[in-house]
VEXDREN-2710 file (C-alpha; in Angstrom, 1 decimal):
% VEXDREN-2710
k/r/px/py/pz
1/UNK/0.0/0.0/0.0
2/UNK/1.1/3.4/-1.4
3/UNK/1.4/5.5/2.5
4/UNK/2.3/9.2/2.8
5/UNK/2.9/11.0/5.5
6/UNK/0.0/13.6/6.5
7/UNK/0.3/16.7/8.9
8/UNK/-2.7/17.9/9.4
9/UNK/-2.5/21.8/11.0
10/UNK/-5.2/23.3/13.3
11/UNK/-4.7/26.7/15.5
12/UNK/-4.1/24.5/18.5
13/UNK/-1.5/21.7/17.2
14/UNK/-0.7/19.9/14.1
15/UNK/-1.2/16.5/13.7
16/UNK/0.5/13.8/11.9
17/UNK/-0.6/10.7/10.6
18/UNK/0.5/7.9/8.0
19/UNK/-2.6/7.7/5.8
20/UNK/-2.9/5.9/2.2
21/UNK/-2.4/8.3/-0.3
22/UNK/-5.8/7.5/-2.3
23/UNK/-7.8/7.8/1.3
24/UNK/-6.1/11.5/1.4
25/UNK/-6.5/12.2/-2.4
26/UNK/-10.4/10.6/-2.0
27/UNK/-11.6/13.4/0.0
28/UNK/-8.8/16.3/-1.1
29/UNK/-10.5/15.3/-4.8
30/UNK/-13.9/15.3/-3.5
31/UNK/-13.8/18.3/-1.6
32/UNK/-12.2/20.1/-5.1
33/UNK/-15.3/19.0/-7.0
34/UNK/-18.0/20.2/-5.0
35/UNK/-18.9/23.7/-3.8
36/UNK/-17.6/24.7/0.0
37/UNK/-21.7/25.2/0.4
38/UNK/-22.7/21.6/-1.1
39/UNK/-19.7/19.3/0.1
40/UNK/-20.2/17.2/3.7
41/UNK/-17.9/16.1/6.1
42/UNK/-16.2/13.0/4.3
43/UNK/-12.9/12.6/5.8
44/UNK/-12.0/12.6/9.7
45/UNK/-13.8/10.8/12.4
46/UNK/-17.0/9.2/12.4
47/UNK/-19.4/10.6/15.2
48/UNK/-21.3/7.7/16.9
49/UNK/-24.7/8.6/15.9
50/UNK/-26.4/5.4/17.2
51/UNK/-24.7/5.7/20.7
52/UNK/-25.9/9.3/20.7
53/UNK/-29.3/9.1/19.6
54/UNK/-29.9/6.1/22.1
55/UNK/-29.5/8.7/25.4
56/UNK/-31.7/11.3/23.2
57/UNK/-34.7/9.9/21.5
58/UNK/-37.4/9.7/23.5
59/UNK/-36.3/12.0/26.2
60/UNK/-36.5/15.4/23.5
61/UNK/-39.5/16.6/21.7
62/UNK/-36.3/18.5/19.1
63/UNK/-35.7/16.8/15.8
64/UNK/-32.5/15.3/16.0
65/UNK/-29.5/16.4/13.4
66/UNK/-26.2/14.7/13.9
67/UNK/-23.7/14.8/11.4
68/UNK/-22.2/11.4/10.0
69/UNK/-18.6/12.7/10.4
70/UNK/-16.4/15.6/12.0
71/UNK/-13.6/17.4/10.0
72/UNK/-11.0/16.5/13.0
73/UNK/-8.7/13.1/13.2
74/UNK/-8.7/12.7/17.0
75/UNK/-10.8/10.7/18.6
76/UNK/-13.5/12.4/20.3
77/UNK/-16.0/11.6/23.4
78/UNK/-19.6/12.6/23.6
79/UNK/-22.0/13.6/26.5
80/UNK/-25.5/13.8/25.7
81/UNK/-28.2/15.7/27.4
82/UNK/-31.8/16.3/26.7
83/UNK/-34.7/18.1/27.5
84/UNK/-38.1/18.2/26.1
85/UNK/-37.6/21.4/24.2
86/UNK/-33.8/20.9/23.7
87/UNK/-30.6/18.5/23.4
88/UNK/-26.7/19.3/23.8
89/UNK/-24.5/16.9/22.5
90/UNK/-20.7/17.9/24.1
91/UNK/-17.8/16.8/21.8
92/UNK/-14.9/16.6/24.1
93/UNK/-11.0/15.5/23.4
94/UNK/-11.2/13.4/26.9
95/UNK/-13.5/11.6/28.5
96/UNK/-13.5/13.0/32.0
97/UNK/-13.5/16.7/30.5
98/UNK/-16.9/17.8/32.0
99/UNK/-16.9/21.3/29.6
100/UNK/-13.8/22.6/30.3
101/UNK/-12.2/24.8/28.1
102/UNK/-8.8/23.1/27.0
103/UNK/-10.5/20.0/26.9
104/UNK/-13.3/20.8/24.5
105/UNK/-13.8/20.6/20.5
106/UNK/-17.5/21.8/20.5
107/UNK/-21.0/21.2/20.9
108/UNK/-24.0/20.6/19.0
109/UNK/-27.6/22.0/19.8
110/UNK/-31.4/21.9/18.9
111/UNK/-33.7/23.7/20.6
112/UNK/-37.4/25.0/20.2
113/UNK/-37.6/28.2/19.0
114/UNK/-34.1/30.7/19.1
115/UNK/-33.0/33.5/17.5
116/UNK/-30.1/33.8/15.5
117/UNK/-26.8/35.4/17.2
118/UNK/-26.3/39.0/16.9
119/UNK/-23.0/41.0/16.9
120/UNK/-21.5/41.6/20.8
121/UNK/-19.7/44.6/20.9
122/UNK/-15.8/43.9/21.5
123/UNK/-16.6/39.8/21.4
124/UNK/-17.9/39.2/17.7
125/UNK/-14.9/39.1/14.8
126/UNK/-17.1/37.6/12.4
127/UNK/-21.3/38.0/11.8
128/UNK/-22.2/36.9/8.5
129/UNK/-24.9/34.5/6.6
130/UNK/-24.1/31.6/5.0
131/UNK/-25.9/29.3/2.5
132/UNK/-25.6/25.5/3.7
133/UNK/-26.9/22.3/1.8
134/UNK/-30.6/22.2/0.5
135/UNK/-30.8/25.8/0.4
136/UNK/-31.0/26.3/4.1
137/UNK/-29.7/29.6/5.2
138/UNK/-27.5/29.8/7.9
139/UNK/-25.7/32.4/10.4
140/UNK/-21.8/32.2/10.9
141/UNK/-20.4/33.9/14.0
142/UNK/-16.8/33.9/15.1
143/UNK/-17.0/35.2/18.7
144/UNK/-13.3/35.7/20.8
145/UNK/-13.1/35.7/24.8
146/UNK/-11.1/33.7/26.6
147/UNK/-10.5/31.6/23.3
148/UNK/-12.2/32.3/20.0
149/UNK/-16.0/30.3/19.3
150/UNK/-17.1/29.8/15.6
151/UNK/-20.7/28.7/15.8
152/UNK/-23.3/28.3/13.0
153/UNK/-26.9/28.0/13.4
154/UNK/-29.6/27.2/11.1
155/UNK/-33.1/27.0/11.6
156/UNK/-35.6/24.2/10.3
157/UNK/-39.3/24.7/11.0
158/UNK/-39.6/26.5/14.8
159/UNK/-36.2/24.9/15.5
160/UNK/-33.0/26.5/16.4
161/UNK/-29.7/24.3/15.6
162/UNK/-26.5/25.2/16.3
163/UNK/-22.3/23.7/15.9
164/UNK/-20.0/25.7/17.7
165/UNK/-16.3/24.6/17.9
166/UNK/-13.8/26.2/20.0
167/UNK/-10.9/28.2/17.3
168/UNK/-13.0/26.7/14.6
169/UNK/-12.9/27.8/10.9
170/UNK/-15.8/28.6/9.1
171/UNK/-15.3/25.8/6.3
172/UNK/-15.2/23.5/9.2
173/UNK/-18.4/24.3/10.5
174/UNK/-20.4/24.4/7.0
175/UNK/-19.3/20.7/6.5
176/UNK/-20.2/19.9/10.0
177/UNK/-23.7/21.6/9.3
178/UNK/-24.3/20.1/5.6
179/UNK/-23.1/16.8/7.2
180/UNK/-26.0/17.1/9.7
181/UNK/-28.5/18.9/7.7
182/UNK/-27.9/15.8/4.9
183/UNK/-28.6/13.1/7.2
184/UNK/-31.9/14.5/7.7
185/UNK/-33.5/14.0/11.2
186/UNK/-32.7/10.7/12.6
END
């Protein structure tokens, strides 16, 4: 087998990992063809919708969006929690992190009703809309505090859904959303 060696570089770290050379060309090619606003998540790691969905259906009257796969190779943990009008996945680099900043990649959120974020004076770099898959408009918003949050949201029907990912990138968070947004509700 034809293997290359990958570095991978994020605002935090860079990764390396030996990877076969068609896997890496698969999705670089893929992601060429298709628009930034049409492509989904098809390299990185596989987010266990199945173990997810099992602690939230039932328990949430939200549709539930999960997208198939994260644009990140580490391996992530998730906590679940729902409500009846809401659900908070937590996407976390270990597994005892309980939301604590160095520990966290991001979160994912569905609620009933919302608004769509507005700027914060001296917080918000970036405000801007968006066009994600299936035509759905969407809100991107690059927020800095203690450490910079990119978060998109979307609305479908009276429901507020949101990705946010801690010094995330805005391509990052469209394939995250049109990964979710093309699996439909599950």
């Amino acid at each position: 087998m034809n293997n290359k060696l990958l570095f991978v570089a994020t605002s935090a770290c860079v990764l390396t990992a030996l990877v076969p050379v068609s896997r890496v060309l698969g999705a670089w090619e893929l992601s060429q063809r298709l628009p930034e606003t049409e492509s989904v998540a098809v390299a990185g790691t596989a987010v266990p919708v199945s173990q997810i969905l099992a602690k939230l259906k039932g328990k949430t009257q939200v549709p539930i969006f999960i997208p198939s796969r994260l644009p990140i190779w580490q391996k992530l943990y998730y906590q679940s929690q729902a409500k009846t009008d809401s659900y908070t996945i937590s996407m976390e680099y270990t597994a005892d992190c309980g939301g604590a900043g160095a520990c966290t990649f991001g979160e994912i959120r569905g609620q009933k009703g919302g608004e769509f974020s507005t700027k914060v004076e001296g917080v918000t770099k970036t405000l801007k809309n968006v066009q994600l898959a299936d035509r759905v408009k969407g809100v991107f918003h690059n927020g800095c505090g203690a450490y910079c949050t990119a978060t998109i949201e979307w609305k479908s029907q009276n429901f507020m859904y949101t990705v946010s990912i801690k010094n995330g990138r805005e391509s990052d968070l469209i394939l995250i959303a049109n990964s979710a947004i093309l699996a439909r509700k599950r």
